[in-house]
N, C-alpha and C positions, 0 to 999 in steps of 0.2 A: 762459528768456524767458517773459516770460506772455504766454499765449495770449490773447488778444482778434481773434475773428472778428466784432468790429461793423459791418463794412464790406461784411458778403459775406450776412448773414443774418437774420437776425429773423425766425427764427420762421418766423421760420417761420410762421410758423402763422397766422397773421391778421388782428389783423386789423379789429377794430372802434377806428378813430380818428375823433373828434368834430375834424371840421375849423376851423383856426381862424380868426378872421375878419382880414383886411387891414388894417394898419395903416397911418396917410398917414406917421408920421415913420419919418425912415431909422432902420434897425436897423444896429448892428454887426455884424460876424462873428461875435464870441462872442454878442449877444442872438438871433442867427438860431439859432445851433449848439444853442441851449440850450432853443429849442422844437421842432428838428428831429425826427422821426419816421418810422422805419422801420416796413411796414409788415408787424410782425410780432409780434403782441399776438393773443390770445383773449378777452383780455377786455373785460369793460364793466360798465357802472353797470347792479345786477339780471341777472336769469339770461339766459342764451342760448346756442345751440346753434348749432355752426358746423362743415361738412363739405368736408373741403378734400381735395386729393390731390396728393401730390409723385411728379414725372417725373425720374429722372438717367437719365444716361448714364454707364454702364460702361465698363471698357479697353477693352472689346472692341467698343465701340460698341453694343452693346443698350443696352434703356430697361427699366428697371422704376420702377415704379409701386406706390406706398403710398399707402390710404385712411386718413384717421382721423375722429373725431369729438370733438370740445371741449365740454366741458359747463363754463360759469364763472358764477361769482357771484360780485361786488362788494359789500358788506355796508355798511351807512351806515355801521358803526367803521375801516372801511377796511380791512379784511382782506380779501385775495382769492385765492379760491377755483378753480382750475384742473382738472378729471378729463381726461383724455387716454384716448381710447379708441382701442385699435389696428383697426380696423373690418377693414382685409383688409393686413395688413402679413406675408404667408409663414407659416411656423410660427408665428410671434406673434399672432398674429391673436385679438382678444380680449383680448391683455394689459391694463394699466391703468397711467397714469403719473398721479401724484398731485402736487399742489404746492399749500403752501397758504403765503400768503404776508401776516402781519398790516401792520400800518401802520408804517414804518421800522423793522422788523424784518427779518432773513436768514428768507430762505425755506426751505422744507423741504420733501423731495422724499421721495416711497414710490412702489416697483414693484412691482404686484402678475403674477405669470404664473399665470394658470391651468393650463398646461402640466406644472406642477413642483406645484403648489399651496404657492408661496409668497409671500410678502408681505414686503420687507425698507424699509426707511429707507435711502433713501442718500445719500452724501456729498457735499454739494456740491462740494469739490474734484474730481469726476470729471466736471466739467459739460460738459468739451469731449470726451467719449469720444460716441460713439453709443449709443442705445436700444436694447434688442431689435430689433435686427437692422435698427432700418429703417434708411434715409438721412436721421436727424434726428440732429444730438445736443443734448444736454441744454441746454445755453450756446444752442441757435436757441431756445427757450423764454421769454429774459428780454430784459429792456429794454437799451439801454445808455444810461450817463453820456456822450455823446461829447464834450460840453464839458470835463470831466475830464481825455479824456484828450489834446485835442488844440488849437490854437489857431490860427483862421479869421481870413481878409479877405472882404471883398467886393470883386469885379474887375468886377462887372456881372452884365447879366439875359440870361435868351435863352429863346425859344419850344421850349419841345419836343413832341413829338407825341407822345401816351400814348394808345396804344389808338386810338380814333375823335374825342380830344381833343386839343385843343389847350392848354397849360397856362405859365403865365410862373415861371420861376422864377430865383432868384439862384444864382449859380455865384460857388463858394469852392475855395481851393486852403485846403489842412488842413496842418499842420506839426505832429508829438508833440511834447506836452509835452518840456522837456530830460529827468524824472525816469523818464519813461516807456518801457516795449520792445515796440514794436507790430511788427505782421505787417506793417501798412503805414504806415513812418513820413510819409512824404507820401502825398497822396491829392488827388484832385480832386471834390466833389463838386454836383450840382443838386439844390437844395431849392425846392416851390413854396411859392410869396409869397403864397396866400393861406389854403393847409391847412397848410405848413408839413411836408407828408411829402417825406421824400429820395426823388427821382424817378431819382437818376443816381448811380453813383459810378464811379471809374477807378481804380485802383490809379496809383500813378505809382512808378520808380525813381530810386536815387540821381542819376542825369544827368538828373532832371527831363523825361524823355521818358516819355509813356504807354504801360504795357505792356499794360491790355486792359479792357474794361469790366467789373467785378466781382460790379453787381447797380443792376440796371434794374426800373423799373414797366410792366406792359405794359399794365396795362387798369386802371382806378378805376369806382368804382361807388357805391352809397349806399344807408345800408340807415336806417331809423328819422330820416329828414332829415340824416342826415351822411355825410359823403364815406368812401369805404372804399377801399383797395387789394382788386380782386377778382383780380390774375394779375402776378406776378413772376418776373425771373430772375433768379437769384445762385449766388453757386462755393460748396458744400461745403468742408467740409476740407481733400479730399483734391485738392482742384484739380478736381473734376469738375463739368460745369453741370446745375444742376438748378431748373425752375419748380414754383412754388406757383398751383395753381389753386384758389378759393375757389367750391365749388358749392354753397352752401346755407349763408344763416344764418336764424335762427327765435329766439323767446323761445316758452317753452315755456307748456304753458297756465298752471301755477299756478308762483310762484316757488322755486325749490330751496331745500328745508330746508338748514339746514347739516348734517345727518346724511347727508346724501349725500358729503360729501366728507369725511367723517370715517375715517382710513386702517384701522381693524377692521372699515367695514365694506364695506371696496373686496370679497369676497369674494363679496357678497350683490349686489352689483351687476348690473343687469338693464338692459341699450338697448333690451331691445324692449318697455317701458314709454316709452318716447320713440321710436319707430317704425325701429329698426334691427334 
């Protein structure tokens, strides 16, 4: 079955979406599906730095807790640029995850450990495994196609409460593609009508009864005049629940060379030239 966790994740990680503005005519299902956004991206147009930190829960009911830092650049040819720095993730701590990814090109992925002193390329088919150790895996890194893989109506709109906001958004039931093997072949989800970021989603099962909210917005924010997800909850892999809180984004004083993200010389790499 191929694995597609689009419904529970993104990223992870972050997190800069340029909101988009309200249209008067009605949209379809498929034209909502197809500007929807998860809010789980590092990157943006030019460099910047973003420090976030993921909370799970354990079988046992403890919490641990991973810091990272995002260092990205978007290049006018449209290539872009990803550093993942492990900031306090356990023994990894320090690691480095590289992805650079040109304009309708497959991306490509290096881990550097400084622990081992190694540096390898690896393979995008491993994207749904985990990272050095933390609670991310590779697959929370990238965008999804969700029009691809599934096909929407519109049933109506409803207020929901995000954080200290109040936000309108359309509510879609999802149905896979017939050619498609999704984790969740129906789904339910809330996307706002005027950013267009998915606020809501449910898994839902064969008898079309909801088996439990999969990943929520708890808090939006705005960084550089546009709307941001600063705090979500969504399931891991493993079934476990885990938030993304976003404490710090910055552009840094001068723009990143692209020799910073060039994988010989993840070795030479230094945060406490950007204050880590």
């Amino acid at each position: 079955m191929k694995r597609v966790e689009l419904l529970v994740s993104t990223l992870l990680l972050c997190v800069l979406f340029v909101g988009s503005a309200a249209f008067a005519e009605e949209l379809t299902g498929e034209e909502i599906l197809a500007r929807a956004k998860f809010g789980g991206e590092l990157k943006s147009e030019g460099s910047l730095i973003i420090t976030f930190r993921s909370e799970s829960k354990t079988t046992d009911g403890t919490t641990t807790a991973d810091s990272f830092v995002g260092f990205s650049k978007r290049t006018e040819e449209g290539t872009e640029f990803l550093l993942l720095y492990f900031l306090d993730v356990g023994y990894n701590s320090g690691s480095i995850l590289l992805m650079e990814t040109p304009e309708q090109e497959t991306t490509r992925q290096w881990y550097y450990s400084p622990e081992w002193d190694l540096l390898r390329e690896l393979d995008v088919e491993t994207q749904g495994q985990s990272f050095g150790g933390s609670t991310f895996s590779f697959q929370d890194l990238g965008g999804y196609d969700l029009e691809g893989y599934y096909t929407a109506e519109v049933i109506g709109n409803e207020r929901l409460v995000v954080g200290e906001a109040e936000r309108m958004a359309y509510v879609l039931p999802l149905s896979a593609k017939p050619q498609e093997e999704l984790d969740f072949p129906t789904a339910k989800m809330w996307i706002d009508k005027e950013t267009f970021f998915v606020l809501r989603v449910q898994k839902i099962n064969p008898g079309e009864e909801v088996e439990q909210t999969v990943y929520e917005v708890l808090a939006l924010g705005e960084f550089d005049g546009a709307a941001t997800v600063d705090h979500w909850l969504e399931y891991a892999g493993n079934g476990s629940p885990r938030t993304i809180i976003i404490l710090e984004r910055r552009r840094p004083e001068d723009e990143f060379l692209d020799e910073v993200f060039d994988s010989e010389n993840l070795v030479l790499f230094d945060p406490a030239e950007y204050g880590f």
